[in-house]
C-alpha positions in Angstrom: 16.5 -32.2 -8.4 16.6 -28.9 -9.6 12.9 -28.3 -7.7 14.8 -29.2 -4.4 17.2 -26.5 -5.5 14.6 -23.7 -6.3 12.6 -24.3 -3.0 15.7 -24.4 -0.4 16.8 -21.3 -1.8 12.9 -19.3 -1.6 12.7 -20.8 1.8 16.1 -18.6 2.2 14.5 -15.6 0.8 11.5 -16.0 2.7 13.4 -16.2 6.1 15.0 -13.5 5.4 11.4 -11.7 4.9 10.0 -12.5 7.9 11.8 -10.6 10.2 11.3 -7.6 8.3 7.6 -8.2 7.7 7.4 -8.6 11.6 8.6 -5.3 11.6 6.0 -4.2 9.3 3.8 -5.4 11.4 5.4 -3.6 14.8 4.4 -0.2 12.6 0.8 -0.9 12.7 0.3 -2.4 9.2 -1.9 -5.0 8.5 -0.6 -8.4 7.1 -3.5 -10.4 5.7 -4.1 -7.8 2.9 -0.5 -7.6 2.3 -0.9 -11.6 1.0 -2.4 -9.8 -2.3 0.6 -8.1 -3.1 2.4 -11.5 -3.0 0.2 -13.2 -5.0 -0.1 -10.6 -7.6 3.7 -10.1 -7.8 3.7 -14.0 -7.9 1.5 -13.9 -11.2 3.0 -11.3 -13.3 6.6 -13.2 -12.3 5.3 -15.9 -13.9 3.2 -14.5 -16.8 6.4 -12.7 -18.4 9.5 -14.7 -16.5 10.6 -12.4 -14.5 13.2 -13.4 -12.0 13.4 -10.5 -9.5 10.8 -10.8 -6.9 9.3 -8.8 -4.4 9.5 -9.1 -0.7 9.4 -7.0 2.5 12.2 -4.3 2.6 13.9 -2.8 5.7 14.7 0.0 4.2 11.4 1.3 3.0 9.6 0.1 6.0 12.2 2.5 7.9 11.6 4.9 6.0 7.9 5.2 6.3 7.5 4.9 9.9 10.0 7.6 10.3 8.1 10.2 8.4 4.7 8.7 8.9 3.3 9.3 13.0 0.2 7.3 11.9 -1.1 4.0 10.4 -3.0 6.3 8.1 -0.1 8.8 7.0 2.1 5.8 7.0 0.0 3.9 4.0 -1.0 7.3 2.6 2.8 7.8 1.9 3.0 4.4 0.6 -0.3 4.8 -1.9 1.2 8.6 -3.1 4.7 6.9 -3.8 3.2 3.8 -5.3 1.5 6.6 -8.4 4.5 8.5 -8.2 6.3 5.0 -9.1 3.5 3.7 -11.8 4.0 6.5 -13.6 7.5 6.4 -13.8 6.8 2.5 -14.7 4.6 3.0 -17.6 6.1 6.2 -19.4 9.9 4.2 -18.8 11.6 7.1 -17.2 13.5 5.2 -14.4 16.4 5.0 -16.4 16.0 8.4 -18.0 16.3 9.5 -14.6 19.1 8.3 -13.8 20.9 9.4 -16.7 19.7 13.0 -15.8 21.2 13.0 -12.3 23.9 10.7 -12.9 25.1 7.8 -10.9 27.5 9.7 -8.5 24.2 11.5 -7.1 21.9 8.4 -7.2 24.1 6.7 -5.3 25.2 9.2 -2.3 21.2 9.2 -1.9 21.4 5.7 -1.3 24.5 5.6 0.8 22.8 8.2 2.9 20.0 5.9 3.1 22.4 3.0 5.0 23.5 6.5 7.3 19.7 6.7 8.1 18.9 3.1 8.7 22.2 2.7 10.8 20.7 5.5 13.0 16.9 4.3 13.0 19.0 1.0 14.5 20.7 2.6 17.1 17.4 4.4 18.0 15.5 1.1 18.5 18.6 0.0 20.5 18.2 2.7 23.3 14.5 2.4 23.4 14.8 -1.8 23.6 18.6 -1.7 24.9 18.3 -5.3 26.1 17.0 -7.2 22.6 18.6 -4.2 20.6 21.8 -4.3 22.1 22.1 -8.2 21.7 20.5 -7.8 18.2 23.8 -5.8 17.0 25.8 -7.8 19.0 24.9 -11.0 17.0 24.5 -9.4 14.2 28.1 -8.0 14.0 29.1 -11.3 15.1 27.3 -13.6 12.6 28.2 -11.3 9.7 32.0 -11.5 10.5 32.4 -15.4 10.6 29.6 -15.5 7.9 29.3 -12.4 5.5 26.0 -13.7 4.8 22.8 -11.7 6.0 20.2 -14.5 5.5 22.2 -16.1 8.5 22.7 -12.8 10.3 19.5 -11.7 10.3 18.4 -14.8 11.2 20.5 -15.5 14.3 20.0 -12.0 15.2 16.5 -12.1 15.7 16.3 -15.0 16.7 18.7 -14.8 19.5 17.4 -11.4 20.9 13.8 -12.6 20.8 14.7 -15.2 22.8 16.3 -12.6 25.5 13.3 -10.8 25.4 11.1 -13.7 25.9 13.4 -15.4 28.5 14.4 -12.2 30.5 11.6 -9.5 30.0 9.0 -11.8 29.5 8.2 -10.1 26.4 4.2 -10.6 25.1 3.6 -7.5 22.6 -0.5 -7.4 22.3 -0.9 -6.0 18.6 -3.6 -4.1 17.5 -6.6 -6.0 15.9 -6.3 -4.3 12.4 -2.6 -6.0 12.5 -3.7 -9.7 12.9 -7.1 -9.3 12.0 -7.8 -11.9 8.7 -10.4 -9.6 6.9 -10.0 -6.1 5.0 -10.3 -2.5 6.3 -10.6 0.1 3.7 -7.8 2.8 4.8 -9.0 6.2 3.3 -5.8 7.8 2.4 -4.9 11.5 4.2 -2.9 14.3 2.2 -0.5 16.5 4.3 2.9 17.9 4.1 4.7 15.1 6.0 2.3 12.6 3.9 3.7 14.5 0.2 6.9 14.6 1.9 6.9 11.4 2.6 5.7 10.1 -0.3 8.6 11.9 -2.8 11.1 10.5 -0.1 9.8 6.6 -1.0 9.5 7.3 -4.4 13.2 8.3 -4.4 13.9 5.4 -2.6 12.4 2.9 -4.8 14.4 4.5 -7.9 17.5 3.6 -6.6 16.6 0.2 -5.1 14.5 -0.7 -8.5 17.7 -0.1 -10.5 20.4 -0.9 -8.2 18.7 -4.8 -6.2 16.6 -5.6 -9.6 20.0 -5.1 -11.4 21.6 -7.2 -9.3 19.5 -9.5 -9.0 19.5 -9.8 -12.6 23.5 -10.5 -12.4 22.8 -13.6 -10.1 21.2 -14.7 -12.7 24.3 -15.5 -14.6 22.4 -14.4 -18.2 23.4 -12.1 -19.8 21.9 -9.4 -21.1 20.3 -8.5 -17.9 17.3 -10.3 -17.9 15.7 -7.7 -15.2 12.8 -5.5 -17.2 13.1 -2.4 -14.7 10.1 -0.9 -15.8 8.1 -3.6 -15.3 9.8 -4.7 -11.9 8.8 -0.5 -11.4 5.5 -1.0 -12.4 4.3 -4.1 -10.4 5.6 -3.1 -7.4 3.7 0.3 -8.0 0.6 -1.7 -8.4 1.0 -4.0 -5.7 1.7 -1.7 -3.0 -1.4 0.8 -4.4 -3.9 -1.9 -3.8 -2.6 -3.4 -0.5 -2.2 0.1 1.3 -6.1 0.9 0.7 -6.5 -1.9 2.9 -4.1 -1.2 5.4 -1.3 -3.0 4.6 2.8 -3.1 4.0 4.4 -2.5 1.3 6.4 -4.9 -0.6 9.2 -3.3 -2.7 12.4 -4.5 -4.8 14.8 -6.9 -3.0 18.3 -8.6 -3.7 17.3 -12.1 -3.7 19.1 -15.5 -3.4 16.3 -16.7 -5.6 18.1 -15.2 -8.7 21.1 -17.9 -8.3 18.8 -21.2 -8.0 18.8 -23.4 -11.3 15.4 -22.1 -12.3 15.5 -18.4 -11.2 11.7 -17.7 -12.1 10.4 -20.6 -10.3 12.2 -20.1 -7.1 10.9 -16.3 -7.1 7.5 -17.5 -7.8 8.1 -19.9 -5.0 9.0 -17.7 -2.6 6.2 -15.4 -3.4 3.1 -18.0 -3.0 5.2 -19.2 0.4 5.0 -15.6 2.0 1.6 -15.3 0.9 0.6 -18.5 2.6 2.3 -17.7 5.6 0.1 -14.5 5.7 -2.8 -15.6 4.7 -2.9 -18.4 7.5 -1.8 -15.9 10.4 1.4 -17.5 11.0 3.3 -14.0 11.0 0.8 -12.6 13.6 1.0 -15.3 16.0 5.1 -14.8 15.6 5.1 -11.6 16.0 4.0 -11.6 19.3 7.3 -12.8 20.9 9.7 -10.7 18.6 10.2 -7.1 19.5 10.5 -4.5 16.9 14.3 -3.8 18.7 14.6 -7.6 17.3 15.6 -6.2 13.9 18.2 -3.4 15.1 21.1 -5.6 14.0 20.4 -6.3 10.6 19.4 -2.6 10.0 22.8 -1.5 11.2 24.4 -4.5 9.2 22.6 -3.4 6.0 23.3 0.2 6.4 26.6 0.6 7.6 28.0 -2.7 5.9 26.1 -3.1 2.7 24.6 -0.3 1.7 26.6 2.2 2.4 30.7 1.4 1.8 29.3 0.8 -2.0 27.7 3.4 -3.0 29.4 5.9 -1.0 32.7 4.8 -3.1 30.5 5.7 -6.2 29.6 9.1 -4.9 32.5 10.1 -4.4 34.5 8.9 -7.2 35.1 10.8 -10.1 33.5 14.0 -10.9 30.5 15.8 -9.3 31.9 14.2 -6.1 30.7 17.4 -4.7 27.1 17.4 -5.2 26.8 13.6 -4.2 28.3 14.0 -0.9 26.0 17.0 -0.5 23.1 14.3 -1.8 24.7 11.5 0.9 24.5 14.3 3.9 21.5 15.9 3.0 19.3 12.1 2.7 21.0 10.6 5.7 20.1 14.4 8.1 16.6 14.8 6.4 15.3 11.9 3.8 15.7 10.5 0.3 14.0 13.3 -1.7 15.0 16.2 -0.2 19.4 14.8 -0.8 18.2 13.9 -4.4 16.2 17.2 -4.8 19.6 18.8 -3.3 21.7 17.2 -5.3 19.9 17.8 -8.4 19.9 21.3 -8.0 24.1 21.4 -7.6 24.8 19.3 -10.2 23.5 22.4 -12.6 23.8 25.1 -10.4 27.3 25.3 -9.2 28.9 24.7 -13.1 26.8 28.1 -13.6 28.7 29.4 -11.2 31.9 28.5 -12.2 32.1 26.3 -9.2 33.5 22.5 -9.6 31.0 19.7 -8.4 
């Protein structure tokens, strides 16, 4: 029965991914071609047994349509990170870089990034008051009777779309390049929010590569840690390189449930090929019609303030060079990912010159 096992727990993962690839969706990418990304992940998974998988991810969905104002910026900032990040994959520096800027700064980067997302929720709130406002009302809810976020994101969304639909009336006509099943070659743009943009995801996806594939791995119960980071790095580089040429969302490291099922490759592999079914028929599409992008707002404020950030803001500020990763945690959550990690780079050998403490 250990199949039974496997595939209750990718159908967990994958409800937990469609919300967010709804949101994808609400920020104009395209979701057949995102299928490939699936698929591909889904195959090297399975050629070297991995057991971290790749999914939709709030956090870097946030993050691109706050510093991208354009479908085309928006997957030009995903292709630019995506090299930055295959690089890093195939010379094995994701580590190195870490041990460089040292834990305390890599993680008030990320606890500035659950500042950020806890803001971009509380923006989608006042613009959608009604289904955001219910959203992070559920949200809070569900998460206190059930500290579990496939449930709160489920009930969350869930709940406010049906307030929308009930109350409003809510129909959102997307864009044919959303829904569309075919492929649209997306010539990628270089500017200064685009480069900006890009170093700020690429930041991003350091962290979350090392601290959700890490964990992932733990769930696992094996030991060592059977997650290969620079090949978790290196897929998802690939993956989201070919899928944003066409247009579409990018897929990124995840903590997933699929990890703690009897056969974790399987499940991952399971999840993968579900999604990618999902997406490839249009189901997605057709759903997201009747879910809001405010739909989402409750989860984002549950992952930022409640997951995200109590961690890793406990490491920043722990220890030494506490000073240089609140400045990191300030400077990411006011401004993005790369400029706090450039910041906090720079203090970390600046002020000792100075005779300063960090």
């Amino acid at each position: 029965m250990h199949w039974l096992t496997d595939l209750l727990s990718a159908i967990g993962v994958v409800l937990n991914g469609i919300p967010q690839g709804i949101m994808a969706m609400s920020l104009g990418f395209a979701i057949f071609p995102t299928m490939f990304s699936f698929i591909f992940a889904s195959a090297v998974n399975g050629a070297f047994g991995a057991v971290a998988p790749l999914s939709f991810q709030a956090e870097s969905l946030a993050l691109t349509g706050k510093l991208g104002r354009s479908l085309r910026e928006r997957t030009s900032i995903i292709f630019g990170g995506s090299v930055i990040m295959l690089v890093i994959g195939l010379t094995g520096t994701l580590t190195k870089i870490v041990d460089v800027l040292g834990n305390g700064i890599m993680a008030g980067m990320m606890a500035g990034v659950g500042i950020m997302l806890a803001k971009i929720a509380l923006s989608l709130a006042k613009d959608q008051q009604l289904t955001g406002w219910i959203s992070i009302a559920l949200a809070v809810i569900i998460y206190l009777i059930t500290k579990d976020l496939v449930w709160t994101i489920t009930i969350s969304v869930v709940g406010s779309s049906l307030a929308a639909v009930g109350i409003q009336h809510y129909h959102a006509d997307l864009p044919e390049h959303v829904t569309a099943r075919r492929f649209i070659f997306t010539k990628p743009t270089v500017n200064v929010r685009v480069v900006r943009g890009a170093l700020s995801l690429a930041c991003l996806n350091i962290g979350a590569n090392i601290s959700y594939g890490l964990i992932t791995g733990q769930m696992t119960g094996i030991k060592p840690n059977p997650v290969n980071l620079n090949l978790l790095t290196g897929t998802q580089a690939i993956a989201d390189m070919g899928t944003s040429l066409l247009g579409g969302a990018p897929v990124e490291a995840i903590i997933s449930a699929t990890a703690s099922a009897p056969e974790p490759v399987v499940a991952g592999i399971m999840m993968m090929l579900i999604m990618a079914v999902i997406l490839a028929f249009g189901w997605l599409a057709k759903l997201g019609k009747f879910v809001p992008s405010a739909s989402i707002a409750g989860f984002l404020l549950i992952l930022g303030v409640v997951v995200i950030f109590p961690e890793n803001a406990a490491i920043a500020l722990h220890g030494t060079g506490t000073t240089a990763a609140a400045i990191t945690l300030v400077i990411t959550a006011i401004v993005d990912p790369f400029t706090g990690l450039l910041t906090g780079a720079i203090l970390k050998f600046v002020l000792p010159l100075l005779g300063l403490g960090v």
